[in-house]
N, C-alpha and C positions, 0 to 999 in steps of 0.2 A: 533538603534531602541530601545533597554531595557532601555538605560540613558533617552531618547525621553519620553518614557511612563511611565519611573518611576517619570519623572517630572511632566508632562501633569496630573496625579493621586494625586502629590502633597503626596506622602508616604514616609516614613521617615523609614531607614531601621531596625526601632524597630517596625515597624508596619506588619513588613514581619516576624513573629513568630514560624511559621509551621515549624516543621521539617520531614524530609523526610520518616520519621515511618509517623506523622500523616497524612501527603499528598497520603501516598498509603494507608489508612487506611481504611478497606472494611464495609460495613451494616450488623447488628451483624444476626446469624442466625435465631434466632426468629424473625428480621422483615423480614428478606424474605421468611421464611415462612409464613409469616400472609399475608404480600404481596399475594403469589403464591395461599392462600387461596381463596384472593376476586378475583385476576384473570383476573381482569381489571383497566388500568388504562385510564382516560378520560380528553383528551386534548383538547385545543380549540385555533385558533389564530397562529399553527406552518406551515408554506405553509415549503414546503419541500426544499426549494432551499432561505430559507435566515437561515444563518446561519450554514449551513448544514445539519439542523435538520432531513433533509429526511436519513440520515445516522445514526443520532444519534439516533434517534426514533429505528430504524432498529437495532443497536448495541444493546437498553435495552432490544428490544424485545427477540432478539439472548442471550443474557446473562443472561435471568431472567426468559425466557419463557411466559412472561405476553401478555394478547392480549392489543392494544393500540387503542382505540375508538377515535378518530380525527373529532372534530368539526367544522365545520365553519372554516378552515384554512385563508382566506382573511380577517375576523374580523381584528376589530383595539382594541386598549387596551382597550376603553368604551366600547365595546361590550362585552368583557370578564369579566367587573364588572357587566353589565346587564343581565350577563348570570348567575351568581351568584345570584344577588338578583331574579331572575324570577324562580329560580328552588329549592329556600331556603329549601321547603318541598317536594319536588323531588328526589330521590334516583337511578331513571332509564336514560337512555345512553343520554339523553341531561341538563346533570347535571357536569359542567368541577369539576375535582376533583382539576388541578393544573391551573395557569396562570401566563402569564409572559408577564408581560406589563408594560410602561414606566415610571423611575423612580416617576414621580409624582403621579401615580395611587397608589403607594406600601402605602405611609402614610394616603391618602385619604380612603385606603378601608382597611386600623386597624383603625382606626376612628369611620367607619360605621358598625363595626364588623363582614366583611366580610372573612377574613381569620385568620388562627389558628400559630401560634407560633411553627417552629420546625429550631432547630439547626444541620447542617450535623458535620460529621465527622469532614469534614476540614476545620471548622466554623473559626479556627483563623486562618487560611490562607485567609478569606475575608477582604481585609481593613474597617478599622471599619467606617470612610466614607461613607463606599457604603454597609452600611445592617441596618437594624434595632436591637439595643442592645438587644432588648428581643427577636427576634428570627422571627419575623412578614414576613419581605421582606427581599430580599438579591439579590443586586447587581449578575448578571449572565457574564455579557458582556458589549462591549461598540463600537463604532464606530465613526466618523466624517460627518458632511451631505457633500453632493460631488454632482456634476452635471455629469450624465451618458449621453454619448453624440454621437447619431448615425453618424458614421462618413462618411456613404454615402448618409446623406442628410444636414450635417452642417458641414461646410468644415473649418470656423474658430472658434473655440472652444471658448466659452465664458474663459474668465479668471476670471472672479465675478460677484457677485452677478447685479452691474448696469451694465453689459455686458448684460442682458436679457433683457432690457428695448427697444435695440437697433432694427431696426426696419427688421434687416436681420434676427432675429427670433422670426418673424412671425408666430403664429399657432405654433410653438413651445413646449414651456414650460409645463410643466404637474408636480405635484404633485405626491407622492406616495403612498397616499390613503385621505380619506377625513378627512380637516383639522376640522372640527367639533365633530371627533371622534375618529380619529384616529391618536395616538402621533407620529409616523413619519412624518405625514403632515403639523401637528400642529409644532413639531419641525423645518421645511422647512422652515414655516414662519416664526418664532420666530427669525432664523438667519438671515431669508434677515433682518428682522427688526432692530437688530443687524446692521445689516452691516450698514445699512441707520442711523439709529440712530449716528455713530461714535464708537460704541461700550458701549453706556447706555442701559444698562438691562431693568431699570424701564421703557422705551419708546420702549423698543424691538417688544412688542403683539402690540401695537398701531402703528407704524412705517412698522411691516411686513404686516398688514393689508390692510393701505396704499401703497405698495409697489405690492402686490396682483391687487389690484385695480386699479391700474394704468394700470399692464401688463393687465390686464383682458379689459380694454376698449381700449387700444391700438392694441388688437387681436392678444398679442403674447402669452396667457393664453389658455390652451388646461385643460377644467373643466374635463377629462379622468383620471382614477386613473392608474399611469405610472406603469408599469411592465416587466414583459420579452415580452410577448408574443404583446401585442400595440406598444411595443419598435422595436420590430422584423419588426408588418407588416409600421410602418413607421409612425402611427397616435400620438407618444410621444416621439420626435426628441431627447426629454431634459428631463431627469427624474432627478428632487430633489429628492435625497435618501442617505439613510447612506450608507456611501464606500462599505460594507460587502455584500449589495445585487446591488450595481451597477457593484459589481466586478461578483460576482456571475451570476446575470442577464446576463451578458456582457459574459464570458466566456461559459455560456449553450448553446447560441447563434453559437459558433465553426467559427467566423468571417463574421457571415451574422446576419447581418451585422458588419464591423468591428466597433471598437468601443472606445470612450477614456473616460477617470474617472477622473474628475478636482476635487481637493480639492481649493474650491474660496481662492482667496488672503487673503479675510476678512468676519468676520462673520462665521468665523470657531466654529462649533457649536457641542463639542462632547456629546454624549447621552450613558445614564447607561438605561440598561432597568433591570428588577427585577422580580425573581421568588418570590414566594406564593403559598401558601395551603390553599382552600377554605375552611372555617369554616364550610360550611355543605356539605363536599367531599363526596358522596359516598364509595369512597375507599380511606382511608385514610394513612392507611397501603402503601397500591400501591404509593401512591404519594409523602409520607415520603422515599419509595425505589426511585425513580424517582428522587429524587434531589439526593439523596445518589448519583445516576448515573452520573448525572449532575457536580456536586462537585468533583468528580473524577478526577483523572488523563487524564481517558480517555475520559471522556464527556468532561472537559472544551478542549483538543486537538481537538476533534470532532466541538468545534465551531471554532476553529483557520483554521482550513481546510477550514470551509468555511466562512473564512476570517474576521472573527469577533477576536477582540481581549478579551478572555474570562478574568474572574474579578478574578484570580490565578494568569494569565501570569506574576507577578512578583515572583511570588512563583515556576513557575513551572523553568523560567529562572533561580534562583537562584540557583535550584536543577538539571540543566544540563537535562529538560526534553522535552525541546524544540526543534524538528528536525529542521536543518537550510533550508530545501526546503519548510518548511511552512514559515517560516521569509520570506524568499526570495521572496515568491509572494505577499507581502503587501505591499502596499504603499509607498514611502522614508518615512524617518523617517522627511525629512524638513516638509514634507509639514504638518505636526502634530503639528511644532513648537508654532502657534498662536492658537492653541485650547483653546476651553473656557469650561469649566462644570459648567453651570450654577448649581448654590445653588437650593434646594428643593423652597426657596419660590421665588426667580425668574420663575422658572418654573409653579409654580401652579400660579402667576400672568400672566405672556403671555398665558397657558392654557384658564386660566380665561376668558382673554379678546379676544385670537384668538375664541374659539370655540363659543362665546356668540353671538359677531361681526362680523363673518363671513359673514352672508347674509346679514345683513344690508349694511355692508361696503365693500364688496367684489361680492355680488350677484352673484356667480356662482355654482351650483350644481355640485357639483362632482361625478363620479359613474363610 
């Protein structure tokens, strides 16, 4: 699994820096007090069961004492940039201090001057790939898109992406939130696109489109945004979703339904999502502590639990800080092997043209 994803990240073992002083390196006492000052900190976009974030929220709370104000937890990464620009001069509880939205959102909104520049402790423990040089975004986590697949109503499991087209599922297939705003869904497509295309990026957003659109008129397109609970009562057989919450989903569930987690043959599509600090945070202090948290030892562990492979794991691996019954519940390491991370500007390209095109070419309302 470690060789699997130190590949898959494409890091080079000069790029793993950290030493095991600075990986347990804590948040010096003045910000947590200035922290403990404001007293809150205000999140938007964490539903508590991806990522395991209902833990980790719960851990900063436990260790810092701060109350944690929780937004819109179903929001998608646009809404968490909309939410910044709509509360610019806003200071009160619908004002997100932090967000953590998908890689392409982090360059787009230091661009528009939406977030402020801060470096954690175990800043060179992040591969320099996956953060912004001056401090803007930062690579958090990563995952694979994966098909979650009720197994008391689809008895042979798609193996890829044109196994979905096929007419035994039917009503079917469902999204993980809306592709016109939300980058798990937008990401969905992007890889069926992928898959159809051969593997050309440049025709990926135009190809997963068409690919959409096909399933959508054939009626195996379910416009439902897939989750636990539609997944439970039977209304989204087939959720596209990153492993980390099909796994999650699927095990909340306690075998009702039972359930399986396909990583497709192709069009293997892994995704970085990235924290940020809103340039007009209310609590700025709070949310500088907040990643402090995050960054940790024990927040990035906190995502691996639930089943995210956080943006350290080669750091935390190399320092012996990985218990092996979290390795053990993820994924083989094969089925990692064809993973793609797409580049910043493939991404803001299929972005571009998924979220633009969607109703044109795809016509179906998600919600």
């Amino acid at each position: 699994m470690i060789s699997n994803i130190s590949r898959l990240l494409s890091l080079s073992t000069a790029m793993i820096v950290a030493s095991t002083a600075i990986a347990a390196a804590e948040p010096s006492a003045e910000l947590i007090a200035a922290a403990k000052k404001e007293g809150t900190l205000t999140t938007i976009a964490l539903p508590h069961d991806w990522c395991g974030y209902g833990d980790v929220i719960a851990g900063f709370k436990a260790k810092y004492g701060l109350e944690v104000n929780e937004l819109n937890p179903d929001a998608g990464s646009g809404d968490e940039v909309e939410a910044i620009k709509a509360n610019k001069g806003n200071t009160g509880p619908q004002a997100p201090d932090v967000i953590d939205v998908g890689l392409s959102f982090g360059p787009s909104a230091k661009k528009d001057g939406l977030i402020q520049p801060y470096k954690v402790s175990t800043w060179d423990s992040i591969p320099d790939s996956a953060k912004d040089a001056e401090g803007y975004w930062y690579g958090d986590y990563y995952g694979v898109l994966s098909f979650l697949v009720n197994k008391d109503l689809v008895k042979e499991s798609p193996a890829d992406w044109a196994d979905l087209k096929k007419s035994d599922y039917a009503n079917t297939v469902a999204l993980a939130g809306d592709p016109r705003t939300a980058n798990q869904a937008v990401q969905g497509v992007y890889a069926a696109g992928l898959s159809a295309s051969g593997g050309d990026a440049a025709k990926a957003g135009e190809e997963g489109l068409k690919f959409f659109a096909e399933l959508n008129k054939a009626g195996n397109f379910v416009p439902v945004v897939g989750k636990a609970a539609p997944f439970a009562q039977g209304s989204t057989p087939i959720i596209v979703a990153w492993d980390y919450n099909a796994l999650s989903w699927g095990q909340s569930l306690k075998g009702n339904p039972p359930f399986e987690v396909i990583v497709p043959k192709t069009g293997v599509v892994a995704g970085v999502y990235v924290q940020a600090i809103s340039a007009f945070a209310p609590h700025p202090n709070a949310a500088k502590l907040w990643m402090e948290y995050l960054y940790s030892d024990e927040g990035q562990l906190g995502w691996l639990k639930g089943y995210c492979h956080p943006i350290r794991f080669n750091d935390l691996a190399k320092n012996n800080k990985i218990p092996k019954d979290l390795l053990d519940k993820l994924p083989p390491a094969a089925a990692y092997e064809k993973a793609v991370f797409p580049t910043l500007e493939e991404q803001a390209a299929g972005k571009e043209a998924i979220t633009k095109n969607w109703d044109s070419v795809v016509g179906a309302a998600v919600k």
